[in-house]
N, C-alpha and C positions, 0 to 999 in steps of 0.2 A: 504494500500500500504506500510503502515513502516513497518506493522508487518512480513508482506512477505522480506523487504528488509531484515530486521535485521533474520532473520531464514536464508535466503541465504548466509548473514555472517556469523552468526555461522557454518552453516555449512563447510565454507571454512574456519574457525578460529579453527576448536577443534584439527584437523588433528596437525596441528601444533602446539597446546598445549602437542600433544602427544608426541611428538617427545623430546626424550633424548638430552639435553642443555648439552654444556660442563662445564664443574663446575671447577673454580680456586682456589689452597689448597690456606691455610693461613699458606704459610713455615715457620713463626714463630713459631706455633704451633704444627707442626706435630713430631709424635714421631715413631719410628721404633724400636722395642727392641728385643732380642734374651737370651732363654736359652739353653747351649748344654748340657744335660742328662749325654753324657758320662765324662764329666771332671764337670760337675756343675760350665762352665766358664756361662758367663752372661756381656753382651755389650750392646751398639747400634749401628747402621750402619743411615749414613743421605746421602744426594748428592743426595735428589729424586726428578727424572722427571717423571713426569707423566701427562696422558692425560685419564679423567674421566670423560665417558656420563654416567649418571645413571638417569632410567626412572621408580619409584616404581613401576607405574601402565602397564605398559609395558618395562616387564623386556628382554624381544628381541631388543627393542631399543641400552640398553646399553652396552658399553665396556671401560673395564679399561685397561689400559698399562703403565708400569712405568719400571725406573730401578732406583737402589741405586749402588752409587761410595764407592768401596771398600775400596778407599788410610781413608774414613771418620767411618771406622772399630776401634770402640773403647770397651775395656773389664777393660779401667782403669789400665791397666799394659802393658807400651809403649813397653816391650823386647815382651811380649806377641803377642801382635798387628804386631808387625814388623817380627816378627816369621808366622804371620795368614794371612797374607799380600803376602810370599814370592812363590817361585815357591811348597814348602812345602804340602801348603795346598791351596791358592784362587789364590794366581799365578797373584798378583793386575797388574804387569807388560806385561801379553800376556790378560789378560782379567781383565781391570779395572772397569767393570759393572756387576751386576746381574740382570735379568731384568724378570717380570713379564707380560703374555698377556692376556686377558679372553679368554675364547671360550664359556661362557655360564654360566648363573645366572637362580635360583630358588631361591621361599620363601618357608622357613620352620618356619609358625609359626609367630613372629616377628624379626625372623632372616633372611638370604640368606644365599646364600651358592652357590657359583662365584667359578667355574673350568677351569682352564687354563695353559699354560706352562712357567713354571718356567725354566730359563736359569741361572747356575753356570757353571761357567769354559765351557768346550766344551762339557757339560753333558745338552741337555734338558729333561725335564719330566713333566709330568699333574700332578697337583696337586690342591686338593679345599683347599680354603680358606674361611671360616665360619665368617659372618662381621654382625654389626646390621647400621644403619644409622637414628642417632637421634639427632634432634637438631643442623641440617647439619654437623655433626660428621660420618666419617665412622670409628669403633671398630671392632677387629677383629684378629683371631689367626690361623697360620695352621703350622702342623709340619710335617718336612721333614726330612730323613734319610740321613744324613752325606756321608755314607757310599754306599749310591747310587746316589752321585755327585764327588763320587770319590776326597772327599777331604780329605787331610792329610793323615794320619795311617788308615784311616778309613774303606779305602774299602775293606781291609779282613774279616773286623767284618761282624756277622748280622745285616744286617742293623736298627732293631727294638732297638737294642743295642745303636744305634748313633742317636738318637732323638732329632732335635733341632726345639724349639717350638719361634714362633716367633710372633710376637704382635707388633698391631697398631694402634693409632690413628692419622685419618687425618681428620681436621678441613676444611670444604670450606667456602669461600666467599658467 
């Protein structure tokens, strides 16, 4: 009779094992960094919220959502920053957020590779982002075209020309 009890539980226990838990970063720790190609400026951006289910084993379970706060836009040269800040180029004043959604994760390997839409300015677009998650670490890098977020001087170039390659690591709880 136990053994039937305790399989009845499992059974009504794994379901919920399955299921994608919200995971909380350790904002101490987290880092956000950016290179742009075409000036070879290089910064970080922080002010990130974010809401993060990820499920290895069922990668349907999970979605990530977050934004980073512009006004926290740094390259290390304050004229620079207040210049990247202005209606110019990210326009921190009619859009103080960039924000990121998923729409969909695969494994490649011992990596993923998480597709979803990226929002700068009043410009959305799908974009993958390629991440590994070790040692409750998420790593990871994806590069987007300047010049098709219509930011700055940028959006006459080709866009392949305005590459800015941005990296991450977020530590959870």
């Amino acid at each position: 009779m136990k053994i039937k009890s305790l399989i009845i539980l499992a059974f009504f226990i794994m379901p919920i094992m399955t299921i994608a838990q919200e995971l909380t970063l350790n904002m101490a720790d987290v880092k956000i960094s950016f290179v742009a190609d075409m000036q070879n400026t290089t910064g970080t951006i922080s002010g990130l919220q974010a809401k993060i289910k990820f499920n290895m084993d069922d990668l349907a379970q999970s979605a990530i959502e977050g934004t980073v706060d512009v006004n926290t836009l740094d390259t290390g040269t304050p004229k620079r920053d207040a210049h990247l800040k202005s209606a110019d180029y990210f326009d921190m004043a009619t859009y103080p957020t960039m924000s990121f959604k998923s729409i969909s994760f695969e494994q490649d390997g011992n990596s993923y590779v998480m597709k979803g839409m990226m929002k700068i300015r009043d410009v959305e677009r799908e974009e993958k982002i390629v991440f590994t998650y070790v040692n409750k670490v998420f790593k990871g890098t994806t590069t987007i075209q300047a010049a098709l977020y219509k930011i700055g001087n940028f959006g006459d170039k080709k866009p392949e020309k305005t590459n800015v390659v941005i990296s991450f690591e977020l530590p959870v709880m």
